[in-house]
C-alpha positions as CSV (number, residue, x, y, z in Angstrom):
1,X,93.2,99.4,132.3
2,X,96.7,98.1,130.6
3,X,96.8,94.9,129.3
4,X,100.4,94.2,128.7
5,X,102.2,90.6,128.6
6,X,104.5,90.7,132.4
7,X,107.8,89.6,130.5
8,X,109.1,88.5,134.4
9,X,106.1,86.3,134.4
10,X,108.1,84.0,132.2
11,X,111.4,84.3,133.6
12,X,111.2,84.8,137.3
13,X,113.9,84.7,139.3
14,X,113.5,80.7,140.2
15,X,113.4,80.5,136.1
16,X,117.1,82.7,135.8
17,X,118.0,80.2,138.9
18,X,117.2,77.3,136.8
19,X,118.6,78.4,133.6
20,X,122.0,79.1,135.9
21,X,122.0,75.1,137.0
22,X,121.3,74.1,133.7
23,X,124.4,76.1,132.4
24,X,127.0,75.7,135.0
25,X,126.3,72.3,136.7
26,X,125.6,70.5,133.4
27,X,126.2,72.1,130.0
28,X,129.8,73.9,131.3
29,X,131.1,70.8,133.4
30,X,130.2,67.8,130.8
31,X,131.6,70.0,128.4
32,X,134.9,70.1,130.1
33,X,135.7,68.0,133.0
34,X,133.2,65.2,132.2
35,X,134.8,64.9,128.5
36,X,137.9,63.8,129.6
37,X,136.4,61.4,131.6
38,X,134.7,59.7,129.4
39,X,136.1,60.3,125.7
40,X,137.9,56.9,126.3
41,X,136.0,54.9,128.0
42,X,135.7,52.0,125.2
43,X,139.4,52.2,124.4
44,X,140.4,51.7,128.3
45,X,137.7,49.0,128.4
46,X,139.2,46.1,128.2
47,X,138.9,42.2,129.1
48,X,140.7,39.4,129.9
49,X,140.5,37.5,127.0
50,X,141.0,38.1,123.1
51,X,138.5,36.8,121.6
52,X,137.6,39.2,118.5
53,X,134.3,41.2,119.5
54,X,134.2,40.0,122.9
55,X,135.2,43.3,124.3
56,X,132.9,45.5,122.2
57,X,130.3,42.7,123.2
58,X,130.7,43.1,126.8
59,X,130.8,47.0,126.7
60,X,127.7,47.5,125.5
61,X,126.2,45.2,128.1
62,X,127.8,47.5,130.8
63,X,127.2,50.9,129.2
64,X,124.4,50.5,126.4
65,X,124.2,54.5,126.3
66,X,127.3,56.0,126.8
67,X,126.4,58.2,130.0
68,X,128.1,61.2,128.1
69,X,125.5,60.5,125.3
70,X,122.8,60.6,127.5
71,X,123.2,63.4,128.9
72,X,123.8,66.0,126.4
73,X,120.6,64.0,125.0
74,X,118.9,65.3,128.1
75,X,120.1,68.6,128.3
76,X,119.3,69.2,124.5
77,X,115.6,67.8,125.4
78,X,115.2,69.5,128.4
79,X,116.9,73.0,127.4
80,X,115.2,73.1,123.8
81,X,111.6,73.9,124.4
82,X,112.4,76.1,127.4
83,X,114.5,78.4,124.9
84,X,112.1,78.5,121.7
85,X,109.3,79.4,124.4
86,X,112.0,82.2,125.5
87,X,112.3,83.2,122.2
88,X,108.7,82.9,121.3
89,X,107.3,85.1,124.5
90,X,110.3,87.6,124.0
91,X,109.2,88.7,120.1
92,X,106.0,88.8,120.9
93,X,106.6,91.1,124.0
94,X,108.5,93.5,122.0
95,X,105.9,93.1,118.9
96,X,102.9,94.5,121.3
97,X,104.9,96.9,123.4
98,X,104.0,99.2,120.9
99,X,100.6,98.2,120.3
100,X,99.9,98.8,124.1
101,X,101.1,102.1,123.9
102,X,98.1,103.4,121.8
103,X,95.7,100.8,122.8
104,X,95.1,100.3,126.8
105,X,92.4,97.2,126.8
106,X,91.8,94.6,124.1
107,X,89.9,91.3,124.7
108,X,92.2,89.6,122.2
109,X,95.8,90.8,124.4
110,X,93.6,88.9,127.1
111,X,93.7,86.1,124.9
112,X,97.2,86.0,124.0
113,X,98.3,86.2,127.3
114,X,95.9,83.8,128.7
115,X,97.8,81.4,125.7
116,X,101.0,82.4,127.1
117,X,100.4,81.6,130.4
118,X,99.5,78.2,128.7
119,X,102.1,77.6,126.9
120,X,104.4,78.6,130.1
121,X,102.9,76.1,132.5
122,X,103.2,73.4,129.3
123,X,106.4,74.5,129.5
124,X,107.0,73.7,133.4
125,X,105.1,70.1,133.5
126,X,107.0,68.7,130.1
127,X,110.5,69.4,131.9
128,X,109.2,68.0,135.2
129,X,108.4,64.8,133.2
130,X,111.6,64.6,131.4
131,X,113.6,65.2,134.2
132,X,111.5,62.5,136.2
133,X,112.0,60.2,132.6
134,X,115.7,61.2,133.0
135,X,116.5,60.3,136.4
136,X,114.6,57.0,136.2
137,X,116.2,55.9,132.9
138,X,119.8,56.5,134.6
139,X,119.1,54.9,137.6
140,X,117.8,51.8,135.4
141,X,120.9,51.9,133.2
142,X,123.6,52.5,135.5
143,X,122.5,52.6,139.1
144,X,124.6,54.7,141.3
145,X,127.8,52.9,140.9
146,X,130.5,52.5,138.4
147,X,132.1,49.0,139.2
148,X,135.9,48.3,138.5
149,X,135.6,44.8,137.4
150,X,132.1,42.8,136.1
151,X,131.9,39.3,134.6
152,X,130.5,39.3,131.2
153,X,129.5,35.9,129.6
154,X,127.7,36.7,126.2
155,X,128.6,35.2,122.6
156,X,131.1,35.5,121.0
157,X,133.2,35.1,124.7
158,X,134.2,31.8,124.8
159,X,133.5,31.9,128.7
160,X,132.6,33.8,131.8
161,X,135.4,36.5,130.8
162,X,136.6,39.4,133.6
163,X,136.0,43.1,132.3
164,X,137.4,46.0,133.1
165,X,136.3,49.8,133.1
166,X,138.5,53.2,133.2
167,X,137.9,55.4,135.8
168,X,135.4,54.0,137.5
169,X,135.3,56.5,140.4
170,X,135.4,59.6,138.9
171,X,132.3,58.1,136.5
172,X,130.3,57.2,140.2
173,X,131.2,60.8,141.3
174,X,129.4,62.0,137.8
175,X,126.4,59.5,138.4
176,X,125.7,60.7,141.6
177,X,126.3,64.1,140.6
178,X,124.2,64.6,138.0
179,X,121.1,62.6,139.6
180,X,121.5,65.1,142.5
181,X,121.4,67.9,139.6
182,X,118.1,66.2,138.1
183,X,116.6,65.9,142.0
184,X,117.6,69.9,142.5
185,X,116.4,71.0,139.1
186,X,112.9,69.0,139.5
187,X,112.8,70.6,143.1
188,X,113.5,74.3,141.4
189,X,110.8,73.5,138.1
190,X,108.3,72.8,140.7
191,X,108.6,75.3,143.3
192,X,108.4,77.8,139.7
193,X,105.1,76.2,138.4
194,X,103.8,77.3,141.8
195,X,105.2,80.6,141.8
196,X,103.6,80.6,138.5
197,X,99.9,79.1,139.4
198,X,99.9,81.4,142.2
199,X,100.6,85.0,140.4
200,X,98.3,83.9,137.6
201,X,95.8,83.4,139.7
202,X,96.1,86.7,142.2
203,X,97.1,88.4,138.6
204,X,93.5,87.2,137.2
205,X,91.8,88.1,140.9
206,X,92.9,91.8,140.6
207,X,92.2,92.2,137.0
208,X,88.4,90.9,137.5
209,X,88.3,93.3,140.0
210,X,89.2,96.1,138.2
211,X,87.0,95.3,135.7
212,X,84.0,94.8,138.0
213,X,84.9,98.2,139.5
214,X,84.9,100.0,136.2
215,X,81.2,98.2,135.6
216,X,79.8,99.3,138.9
217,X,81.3,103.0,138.5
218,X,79.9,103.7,134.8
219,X,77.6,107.1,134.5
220,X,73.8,106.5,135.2
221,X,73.0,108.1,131.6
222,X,75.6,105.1,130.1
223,X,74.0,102.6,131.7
224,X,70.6,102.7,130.5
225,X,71.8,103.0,127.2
């Protein structure tokens, strides 16, 4: 019996369908049409009044994360273990293609891919969570709409002052963009982990069969030995 590490166990074809989202709906558009959106969104912020540090006062009460910031902060926490676990399963695939070749069973290939197929599903429920974390923290932050006008009344403003923001449409259309990205790619990371849990465990059923076969098949004169 072949023990080799199944290199589509890592990247099934919900996985490439994730890894497509993650590139085209939020690393390709934030990239270009969400950066002109927001690249001047404190210098179009303005107030009616001119009191000095007012206006940068009553910015960051409407936006304390810029929601650019935020999310390249979540694709850079969400996309980095996925890709060193990609890297890390890929070396080690081509490092024991070779040693497969002359060896057919070894307990410790068992191992390694029983630590692989740990390290996978680690993989699956840590990006659930941070998406979850993601979509919680912008619907605390933000909500789901950008208002054109707010009143602001924080030190140093000498009164309830009227405050302005820059494109606040095209920043809603974003919000609820990206929070129906986070619900999709949740959706997608779960339905995997269960593609996963289920061909590890019909993987695992046919192997111990195999193995129970070879036991019950083994010469008379071997097993009395």
């Amino acid at each position: 019996m072949s023990v080799t590490l199944d290199q589509t166990l890592f990247l099934p074809m919900l996985g490439r369908l994730w890894l497509f989202f993650m590139l085209v709906f939020r690393i390709v558009i934030l990239g270009t049409v969400a950066d002109d959106t927001f690249s001047d969104e404190q210098e179009e912020f303005t107030c009616n009044t001119l009191q000095p540090g007012c206006k940068q006062v009553c910015f960051n009460m409407a936006f304390p994360i810029s929601m650019f910031r935020f999310w390249v902060f979540e694709i850079i926490l969400i996309a980095s273990p996925s890709l060193l676990f990609l890297l890390y399963a890929t070396h080690h695939y081509e490092k024991r293609k070779d040693h497969d070749k002359t060896c057919k069973f070894s307990t410790d290939n068992l191992k390694k891919e029983k630590r692989f197929k740990n390290l996978y599903k680690v993989n699956l429920l840590f990006r659930v969570a941070v998406e979850v974390g993601f979509l919680v923290g912008q619907w605390k932050l933000y909500g789901f709409d950008v208002n054109e006008q707010f009143e602001c009344e924080r030190f140093p403003c000498p009164k309830i002052v009227d405050c302005f923001t820059s494109r606040p449409a095209e920043k809603t259309i974003f919000l609820h963009f990206y929070f129906s990205v986070g619900v999709l790619s949740i959706f997608i990371s779960i339905l995997e982990l269960g593609h996963f849990c289920i061909k590890t465990y019909c993987t695992t059923k046919i192997q111990k069969s195999t193995i129970n076969y070879d036991l019950n098949h083994i010469p008379p004169i071997f097993s009395l030995l």
